[in-house]
C-alpha positions in Angstrom: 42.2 36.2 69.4 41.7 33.1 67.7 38.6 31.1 67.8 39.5 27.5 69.6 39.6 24.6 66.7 36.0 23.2 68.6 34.3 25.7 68.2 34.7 26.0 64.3 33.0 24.4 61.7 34.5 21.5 60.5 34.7 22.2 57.1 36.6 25.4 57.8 38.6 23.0 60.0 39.9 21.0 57.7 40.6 23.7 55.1 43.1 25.1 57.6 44.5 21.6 58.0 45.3 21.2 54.6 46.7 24.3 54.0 48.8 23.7 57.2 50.0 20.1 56.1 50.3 21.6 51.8 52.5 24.2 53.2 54.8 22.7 55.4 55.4 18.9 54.1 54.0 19.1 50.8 51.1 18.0 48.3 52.3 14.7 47.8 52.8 14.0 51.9 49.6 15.3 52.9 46.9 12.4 52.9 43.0 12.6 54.1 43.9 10.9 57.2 46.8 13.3 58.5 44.7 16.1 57.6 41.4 15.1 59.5 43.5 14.3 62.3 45.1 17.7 61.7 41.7 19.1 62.2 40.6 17.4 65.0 37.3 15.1 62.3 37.0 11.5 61.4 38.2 11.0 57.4 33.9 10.3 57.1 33.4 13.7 58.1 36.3 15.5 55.6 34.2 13.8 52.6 31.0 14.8 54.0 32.4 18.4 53.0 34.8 17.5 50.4 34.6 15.3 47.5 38.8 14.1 47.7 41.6 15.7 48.7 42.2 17.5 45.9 39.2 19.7 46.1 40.7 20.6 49.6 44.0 22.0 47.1 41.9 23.5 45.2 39.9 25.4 47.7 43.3 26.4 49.4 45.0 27.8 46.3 42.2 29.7 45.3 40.8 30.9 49.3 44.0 31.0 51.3 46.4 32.4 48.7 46.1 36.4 48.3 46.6 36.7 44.8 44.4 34.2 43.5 40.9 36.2 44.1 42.9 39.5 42.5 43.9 37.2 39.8 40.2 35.7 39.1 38.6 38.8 39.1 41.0 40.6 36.9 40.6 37.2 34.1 36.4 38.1 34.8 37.2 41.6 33.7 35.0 42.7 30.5 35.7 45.5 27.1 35.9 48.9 28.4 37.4 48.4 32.0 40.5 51.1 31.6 42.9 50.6 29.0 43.9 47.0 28.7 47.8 47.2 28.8 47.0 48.0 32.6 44.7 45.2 32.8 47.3 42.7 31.0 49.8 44.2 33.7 47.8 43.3 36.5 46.9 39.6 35.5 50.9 39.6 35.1 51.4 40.4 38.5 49.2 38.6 40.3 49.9 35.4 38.4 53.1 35.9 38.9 52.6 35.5 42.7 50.1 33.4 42.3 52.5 30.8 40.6 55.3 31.4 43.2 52.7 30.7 46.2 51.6 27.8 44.5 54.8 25.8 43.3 56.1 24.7 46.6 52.5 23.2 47.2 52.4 21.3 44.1 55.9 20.2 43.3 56.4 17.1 45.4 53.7 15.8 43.2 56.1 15.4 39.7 58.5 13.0 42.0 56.0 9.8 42.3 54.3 9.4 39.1 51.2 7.4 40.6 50.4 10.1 42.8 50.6 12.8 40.2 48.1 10.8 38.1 45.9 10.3 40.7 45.8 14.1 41.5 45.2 14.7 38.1 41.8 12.6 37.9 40.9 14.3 41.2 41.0 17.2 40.0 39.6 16.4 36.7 36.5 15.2 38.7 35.3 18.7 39.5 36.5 20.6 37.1 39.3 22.4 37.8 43.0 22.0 36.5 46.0 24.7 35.9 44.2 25.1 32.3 41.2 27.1 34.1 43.8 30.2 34.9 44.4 30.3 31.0 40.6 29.6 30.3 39.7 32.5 31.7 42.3 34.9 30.3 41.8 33.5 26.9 38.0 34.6 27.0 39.1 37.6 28.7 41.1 38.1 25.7 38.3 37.0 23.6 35.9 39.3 24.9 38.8 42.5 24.3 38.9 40.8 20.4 35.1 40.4 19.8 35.3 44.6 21.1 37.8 45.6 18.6 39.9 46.1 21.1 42.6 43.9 20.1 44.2 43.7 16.5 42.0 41.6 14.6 44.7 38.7 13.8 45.4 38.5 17.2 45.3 34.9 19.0 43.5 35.2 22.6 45.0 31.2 23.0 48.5 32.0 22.2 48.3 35.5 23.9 47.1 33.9 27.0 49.9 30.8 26.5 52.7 33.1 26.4 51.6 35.7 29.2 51.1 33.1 31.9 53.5 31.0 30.5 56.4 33.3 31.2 54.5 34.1 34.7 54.9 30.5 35.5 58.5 30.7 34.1 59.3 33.0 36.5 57.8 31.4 39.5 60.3 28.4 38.5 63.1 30.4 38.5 62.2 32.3 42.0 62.4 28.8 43.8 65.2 26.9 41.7 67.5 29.8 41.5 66.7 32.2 44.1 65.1 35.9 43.8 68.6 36.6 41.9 67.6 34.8 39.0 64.4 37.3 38.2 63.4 40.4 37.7 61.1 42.4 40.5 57.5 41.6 39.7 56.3 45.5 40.0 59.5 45.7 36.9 58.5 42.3 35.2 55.0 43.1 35.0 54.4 45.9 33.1 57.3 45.0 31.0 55.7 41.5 30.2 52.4 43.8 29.4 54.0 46.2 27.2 55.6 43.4 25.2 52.3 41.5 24.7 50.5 44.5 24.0 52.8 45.7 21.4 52.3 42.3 19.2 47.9 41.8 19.7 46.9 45.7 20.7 
């Protein structure tokens, strides 16, 4: 049964708002005032909790979609957790998803310039950005080199580029062209792996 929207704290209030509002009208529709009237607050009490909006989109991408915890943890992954061509397969897989949960949230934003620069700074503000995803699986990557576990001309920056690159391709193609257009993930993501791992392992 679900707990009534009084009872709950606001700040979980408002993160189910803006999920809500992301998911059905878009990024670029959803301002702070439709989402605290969404959750039932005053806009003074959503930045009591949030810094701006886009700590809200944030906080929904990485709390409210499954793949992106799976997806975190694998890129926190150290040397010597089971062979790393499973690893790489993993991060494909859940990035993969991850992307394809995502897009439809974000993609209203590339239509009004302004907006999309103003998201941009918000997000710069604390921290976060699509670059944090390929961060983390560059030091992953890092971490695997530093072990010998890689080749030793291997690139942990490109390597990370062209894994989640073709992840994010493939999101693209899922929602411009239909499920047609791409291969299965549980296919395309060992397939990814074993090419990747067969040019830096």
């Amino acid at each position: 049964m679900l707990t009534p929207k009084s009872t709950r704290p606001a700040s979980e209030r408002l993160l189910d708002a803006a999920e809500t509002l992301m998911r059905t009208i878009g990024l670029a529709n959803t301002t702070t005032k439709a989402i605290a009237r969404e959750a039932g607050c005053s806009e003074a009490a959503l930045y009591k909790h949030y810094a701006n909006k886009e700590e809200l989109f944030v906080r929904v991408l990485m709390e409210r979609t499954p793949n992106a915890g799976p997806l975190m943890a694998a890129l926190d992954g150290g040397p010597g957790e089971g062979p790393l061509q499973e690893a790489l397969a993993g991060i494909a897989r859940h990035a993969s998803l991850f992307y394809a949960e995502a897009m439809p949230m974000a993609a209203s934003l590339f239509a009004e310039p302004a907006l999309l620069t103003r998201h941009r700074e918000g997000v710069q503000e604390i921290g976060q950005g699509p670059h944090v995803v390929r961060d983390a699986l560059e030091g992953r990557l890092r971490r695997e080199l530093d072990a010998g576990r890689l080749r030793a001309d291997a690139d942990p920056r490109a390597a990370a580029a062209l894994l989640l690159g073709a992840c994010f391709q493939r999101a693209f193609f899922l929602h411009f062209s239909g499920p047609e257009a791409v291969q299965p993930v549980e296919e395309f993501a060992p397939a990814l792996a074993r090419t990747l791992w067969a040019a830096i392992g």
